[in-house]
Every structure is written in C-alpha cells, then in structure tokens.
NUMARZA-340672 format. One record per residue: residue in three letters; x, y, z of N, C-alpha, C, CB in turn. Coordinates in nm, 2 decimals. Glycine has a CB too. Layout:
BEGIN
aa; n.xx; n.yy; n.zz; ca.xx; ca.yy; ca.zz; c.xx; c.yy; c.zz; cb.xx; cb.yy; cb.zz
ALA; X; Y; Z; X; Y; Z; X; Y; Z; X; Y; Z $
...
// end
This chain:
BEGIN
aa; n.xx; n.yy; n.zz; ca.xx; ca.yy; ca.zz; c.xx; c.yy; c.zz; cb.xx; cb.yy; cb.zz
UNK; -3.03; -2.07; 0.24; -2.90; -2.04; 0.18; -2.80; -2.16; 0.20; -2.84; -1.92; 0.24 $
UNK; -2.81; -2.21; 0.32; -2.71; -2.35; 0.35; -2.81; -2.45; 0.25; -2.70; -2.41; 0.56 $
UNK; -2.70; -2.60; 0.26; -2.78; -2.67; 0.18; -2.69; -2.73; 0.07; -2.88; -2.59; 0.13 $
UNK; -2.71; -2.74; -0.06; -2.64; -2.79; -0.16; -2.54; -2.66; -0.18; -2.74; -2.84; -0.29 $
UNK; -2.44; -2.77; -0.21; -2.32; -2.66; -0.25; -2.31; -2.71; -0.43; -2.12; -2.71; -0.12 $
UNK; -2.18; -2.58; -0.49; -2.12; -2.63; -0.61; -2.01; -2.60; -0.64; -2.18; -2.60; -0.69 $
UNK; -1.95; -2.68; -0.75; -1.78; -2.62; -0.74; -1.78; -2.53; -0.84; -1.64; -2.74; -0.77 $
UNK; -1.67; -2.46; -0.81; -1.60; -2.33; -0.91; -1.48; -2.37; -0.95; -1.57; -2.19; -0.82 $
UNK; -1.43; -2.31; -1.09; -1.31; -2.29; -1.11; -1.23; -2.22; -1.13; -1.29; -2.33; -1.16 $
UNK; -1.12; -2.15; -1.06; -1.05; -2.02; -1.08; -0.93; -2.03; -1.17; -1.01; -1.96; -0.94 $
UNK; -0.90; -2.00; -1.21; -0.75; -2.01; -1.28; -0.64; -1.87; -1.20; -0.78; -1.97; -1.48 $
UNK; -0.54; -1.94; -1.19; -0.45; -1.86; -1.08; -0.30; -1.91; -1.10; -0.49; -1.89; -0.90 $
UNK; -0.21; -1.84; -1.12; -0.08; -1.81; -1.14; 0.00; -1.91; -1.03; -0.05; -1.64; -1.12 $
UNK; 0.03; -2.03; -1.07; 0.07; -2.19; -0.96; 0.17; -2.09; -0.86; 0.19; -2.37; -1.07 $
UNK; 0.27; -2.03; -0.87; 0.34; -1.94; -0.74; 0.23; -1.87; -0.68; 0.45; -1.83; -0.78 $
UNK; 0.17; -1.78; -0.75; 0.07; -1.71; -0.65; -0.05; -1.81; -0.54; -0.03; -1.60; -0.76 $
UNK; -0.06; -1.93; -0.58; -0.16; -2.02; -0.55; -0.09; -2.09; -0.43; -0.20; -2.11; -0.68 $
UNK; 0.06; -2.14; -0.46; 0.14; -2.19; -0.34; 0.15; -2.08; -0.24; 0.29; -2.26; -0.38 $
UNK; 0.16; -1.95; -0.30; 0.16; -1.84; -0.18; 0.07; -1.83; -0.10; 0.16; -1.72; -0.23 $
UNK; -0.09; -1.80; -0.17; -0.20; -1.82; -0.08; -0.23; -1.93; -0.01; -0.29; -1.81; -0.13 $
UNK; -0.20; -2.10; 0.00; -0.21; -2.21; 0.07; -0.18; -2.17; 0.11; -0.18; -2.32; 0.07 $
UNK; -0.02; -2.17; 0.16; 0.12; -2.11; 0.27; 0.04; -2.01; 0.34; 0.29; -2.02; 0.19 $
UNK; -0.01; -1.93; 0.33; -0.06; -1.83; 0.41; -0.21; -1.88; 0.51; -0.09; -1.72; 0.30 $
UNK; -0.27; -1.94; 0.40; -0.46; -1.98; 0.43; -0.40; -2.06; 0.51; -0.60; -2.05; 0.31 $
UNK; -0.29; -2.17; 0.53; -0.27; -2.25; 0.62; -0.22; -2.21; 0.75; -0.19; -2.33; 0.57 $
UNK; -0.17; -2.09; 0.71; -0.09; -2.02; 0.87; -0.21; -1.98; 0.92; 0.02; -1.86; 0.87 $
UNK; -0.30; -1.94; 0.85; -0.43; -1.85; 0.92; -0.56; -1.94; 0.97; -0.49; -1.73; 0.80 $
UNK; -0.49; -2.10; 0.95; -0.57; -2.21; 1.01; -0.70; -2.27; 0.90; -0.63; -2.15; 1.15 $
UNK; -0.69; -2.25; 0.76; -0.82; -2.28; 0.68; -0.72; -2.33; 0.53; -0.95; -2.11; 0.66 $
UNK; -0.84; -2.34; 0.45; -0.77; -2.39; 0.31; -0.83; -2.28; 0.24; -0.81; -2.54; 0.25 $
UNK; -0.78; -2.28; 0.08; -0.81; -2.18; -0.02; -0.98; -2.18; 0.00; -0.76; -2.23; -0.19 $
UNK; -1.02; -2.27; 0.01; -1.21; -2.30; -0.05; -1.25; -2.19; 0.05; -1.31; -2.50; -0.02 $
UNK; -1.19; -2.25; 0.19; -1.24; -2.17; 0.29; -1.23; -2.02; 0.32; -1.20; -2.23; 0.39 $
UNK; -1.11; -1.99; 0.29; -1.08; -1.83; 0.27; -1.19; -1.76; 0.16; -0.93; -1.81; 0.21 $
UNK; -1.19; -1.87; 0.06; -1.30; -1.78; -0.06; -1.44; -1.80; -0.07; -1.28; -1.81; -0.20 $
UNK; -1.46; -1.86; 0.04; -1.60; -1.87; 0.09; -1.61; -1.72; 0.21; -1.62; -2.04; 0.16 $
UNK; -1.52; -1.75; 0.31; -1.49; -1.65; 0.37; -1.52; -1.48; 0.32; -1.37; -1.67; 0.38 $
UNK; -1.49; -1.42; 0.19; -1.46; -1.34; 0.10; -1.59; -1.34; 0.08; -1.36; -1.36; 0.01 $
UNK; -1.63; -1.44; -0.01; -1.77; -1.39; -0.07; -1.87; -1.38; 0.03; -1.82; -1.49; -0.18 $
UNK; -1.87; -1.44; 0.17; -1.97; -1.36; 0.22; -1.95; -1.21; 0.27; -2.01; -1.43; 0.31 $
UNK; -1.86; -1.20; 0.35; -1.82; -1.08; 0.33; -1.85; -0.99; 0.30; -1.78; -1.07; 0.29 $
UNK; -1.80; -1.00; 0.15; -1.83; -0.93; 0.05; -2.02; -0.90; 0.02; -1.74; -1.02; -0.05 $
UNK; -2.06; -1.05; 0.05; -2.20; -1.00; -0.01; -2.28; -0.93; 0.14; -2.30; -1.17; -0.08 $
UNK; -2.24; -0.92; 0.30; -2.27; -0.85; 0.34; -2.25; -0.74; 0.40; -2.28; -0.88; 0.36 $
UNK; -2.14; -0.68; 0.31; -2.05; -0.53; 0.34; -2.11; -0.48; 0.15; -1.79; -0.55; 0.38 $
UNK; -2.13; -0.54; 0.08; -2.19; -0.50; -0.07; -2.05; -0.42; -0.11; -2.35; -0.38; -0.07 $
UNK; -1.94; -0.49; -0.08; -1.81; -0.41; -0.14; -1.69; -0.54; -0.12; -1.76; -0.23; -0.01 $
UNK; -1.58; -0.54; -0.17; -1.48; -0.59; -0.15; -1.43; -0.56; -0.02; -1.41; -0.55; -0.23 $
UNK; -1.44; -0.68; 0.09; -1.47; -0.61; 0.21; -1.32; -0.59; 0.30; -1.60; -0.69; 0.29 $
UNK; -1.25; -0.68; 0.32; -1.17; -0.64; 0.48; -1.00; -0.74; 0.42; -1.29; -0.74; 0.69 $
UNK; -0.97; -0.68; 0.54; -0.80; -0.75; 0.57; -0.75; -0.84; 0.67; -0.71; -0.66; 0.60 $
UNK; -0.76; -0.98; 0.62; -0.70; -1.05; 0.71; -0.55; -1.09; 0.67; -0.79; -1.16; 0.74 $
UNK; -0.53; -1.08; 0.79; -0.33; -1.06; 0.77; -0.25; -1.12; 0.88; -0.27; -0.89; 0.77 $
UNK; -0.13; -1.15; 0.86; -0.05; -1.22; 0.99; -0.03; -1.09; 1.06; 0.11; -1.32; 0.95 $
UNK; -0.01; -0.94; 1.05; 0.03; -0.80; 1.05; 0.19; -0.88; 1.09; -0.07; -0.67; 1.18 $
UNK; 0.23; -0.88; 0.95; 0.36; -0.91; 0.96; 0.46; -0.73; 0.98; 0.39; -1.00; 0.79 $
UNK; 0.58; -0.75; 1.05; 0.61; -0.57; 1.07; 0.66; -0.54; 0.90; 0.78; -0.54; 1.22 $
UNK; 0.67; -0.41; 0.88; 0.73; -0.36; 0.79; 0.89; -0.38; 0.80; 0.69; -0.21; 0.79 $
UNK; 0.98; -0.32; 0.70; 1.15; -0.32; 0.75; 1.19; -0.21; 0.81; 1.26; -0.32; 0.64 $
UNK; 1.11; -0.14; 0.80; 1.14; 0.00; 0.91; 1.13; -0.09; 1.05; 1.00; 0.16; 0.90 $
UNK; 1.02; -0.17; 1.09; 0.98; -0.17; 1.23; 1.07; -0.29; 1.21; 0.81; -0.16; 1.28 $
UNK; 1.12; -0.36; 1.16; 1.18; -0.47; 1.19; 1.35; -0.43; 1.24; 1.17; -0.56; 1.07 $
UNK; 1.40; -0.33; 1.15; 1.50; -0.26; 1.18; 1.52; -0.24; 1.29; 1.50; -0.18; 1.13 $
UNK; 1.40; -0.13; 1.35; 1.37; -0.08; 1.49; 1.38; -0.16; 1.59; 1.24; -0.02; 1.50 $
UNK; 1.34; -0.33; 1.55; 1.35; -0.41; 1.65; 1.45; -0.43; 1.72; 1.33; -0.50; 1.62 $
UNK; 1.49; -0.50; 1.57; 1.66; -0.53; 1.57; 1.77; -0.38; 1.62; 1.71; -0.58; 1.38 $
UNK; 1.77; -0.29; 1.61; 1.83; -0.23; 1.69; 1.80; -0.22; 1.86; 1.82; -0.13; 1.63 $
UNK; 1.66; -0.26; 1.87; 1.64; -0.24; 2.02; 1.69; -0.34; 2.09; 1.49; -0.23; 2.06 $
UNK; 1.70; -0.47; 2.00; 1.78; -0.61; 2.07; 1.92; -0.60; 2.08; 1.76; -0.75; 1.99 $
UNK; 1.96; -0.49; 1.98; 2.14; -0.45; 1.96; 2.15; -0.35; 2.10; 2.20; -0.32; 1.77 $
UNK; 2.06; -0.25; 2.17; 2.11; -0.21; 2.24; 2.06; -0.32; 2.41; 2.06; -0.06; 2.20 $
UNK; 2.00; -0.40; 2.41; 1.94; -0.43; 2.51; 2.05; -0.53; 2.56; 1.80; -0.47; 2.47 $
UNK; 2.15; -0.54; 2.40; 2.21; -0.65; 2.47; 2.36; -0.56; 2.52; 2.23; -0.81; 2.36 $
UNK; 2.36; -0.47; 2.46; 2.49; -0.41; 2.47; 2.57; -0.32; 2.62; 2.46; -0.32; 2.36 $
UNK; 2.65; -0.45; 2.64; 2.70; -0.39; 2.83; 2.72; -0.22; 2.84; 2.90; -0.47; 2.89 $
UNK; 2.74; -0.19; 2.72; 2.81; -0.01; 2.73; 2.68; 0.06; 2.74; 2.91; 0.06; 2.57 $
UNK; 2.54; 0.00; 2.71; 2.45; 0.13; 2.71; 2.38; 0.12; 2.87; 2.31; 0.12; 2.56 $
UNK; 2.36; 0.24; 2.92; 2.31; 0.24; 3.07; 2.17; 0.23; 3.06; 2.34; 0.36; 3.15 $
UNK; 2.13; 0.15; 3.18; 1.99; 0.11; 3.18; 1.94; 0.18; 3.31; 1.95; -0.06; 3.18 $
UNK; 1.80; 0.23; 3.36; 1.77; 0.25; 3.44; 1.65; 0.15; 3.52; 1.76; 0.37; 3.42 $
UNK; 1.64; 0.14; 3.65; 1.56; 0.16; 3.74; 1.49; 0.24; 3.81; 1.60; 0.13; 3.79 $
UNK; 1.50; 0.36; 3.82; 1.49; 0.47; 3.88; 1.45; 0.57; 3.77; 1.60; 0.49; 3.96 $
UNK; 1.32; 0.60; 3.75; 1.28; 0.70; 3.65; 1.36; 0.85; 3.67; 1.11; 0.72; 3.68 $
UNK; 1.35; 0.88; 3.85; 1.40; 1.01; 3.83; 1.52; 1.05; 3.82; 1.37; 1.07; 3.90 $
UNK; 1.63; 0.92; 3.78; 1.74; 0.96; 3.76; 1.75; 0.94; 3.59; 1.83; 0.89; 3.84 $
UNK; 1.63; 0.88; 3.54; 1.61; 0.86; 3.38; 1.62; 1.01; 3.36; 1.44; 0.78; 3.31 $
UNK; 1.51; 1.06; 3.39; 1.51; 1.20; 3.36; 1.58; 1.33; 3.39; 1.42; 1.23; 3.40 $
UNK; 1.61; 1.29; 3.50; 1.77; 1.39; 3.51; 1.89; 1.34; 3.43; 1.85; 1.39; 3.69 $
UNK; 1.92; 1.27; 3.35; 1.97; 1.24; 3.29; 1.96; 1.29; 3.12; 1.95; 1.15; 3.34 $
UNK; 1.86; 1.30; 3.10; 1.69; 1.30; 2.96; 1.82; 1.47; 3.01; 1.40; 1.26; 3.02 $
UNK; 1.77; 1.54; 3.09; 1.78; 1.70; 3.09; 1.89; 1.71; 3.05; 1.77; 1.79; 3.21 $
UNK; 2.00; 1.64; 3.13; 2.14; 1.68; 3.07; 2.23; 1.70; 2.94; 2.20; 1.62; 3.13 $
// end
C-alpha cells in the first residue's frame, strides 16, 4: 500500500479552504495530511468515520464561564472553606 503516491485535485470554496488550513494548522498537520488522515479512516471504519476537533465550548458553556469568573471575582459573594457550613447554609 505504501510506496508511490499521486496528486488529487479538489475544488473548494477559497474562505472555506483558509478555514480548514487555520484549523489543520492548530491541530498540527496540513490539508494533504488531514485528507489522507480521512480517507484512511474512512477506508477502515467502511463509513465516513470520526471527529476531530479543538472541542471548542458552546455559548451557553462559555456564558457559564464567564459568569463563574464574574462571581469568583466578586468581593460580595461568600466563599467557603468549610463544607459543613456550605451546607448549613445550602438548607437555609
């Protein structure tokens, strides 16, 4: 299977193409390599196979962040040390 290689040509939408570099480059490879990546894959799952991804958060969970850094920094909200006064607290 290794051995002589050959080139392909894809035709692809020049923004969608600077999108995928930008990405294949974050994920440490180039286009060729990602679509080499794919087609084996692919030819040993016999399906369109998997997801590789930065798992960038959603805006819900980014929200969620950002509010947890709004309260973490905020002198008015009380913090504990002591679980069992967390929870007697939690009751009240």
């Amino acid at each position: 299977m290794a051995g002589s290689t050959t080139n392909i040509s894809i035709r692809m939408d020049a923004d969608l193409k600077a999108q995928a570099d930008t990405l294949f480059n974050e994920l440490g490879m180039n286009l060729s390599t990602a679509f080499n990546i794919f087609v084996r894959q692919s030819l040993r799952e016999g399906r369109i196979p998997f997801d590789v991804s930065l798992n960038r958060p959603n805006a819900e969970t980014i929200a969620a962040m950002q509010e947890a850094e709004r309260i973490a920094k905020d002198p008015n909200v009380k913090g504990y040390t002591d679980m069992p006064q967390l929870f007697a607290d939690l009751d009240t």
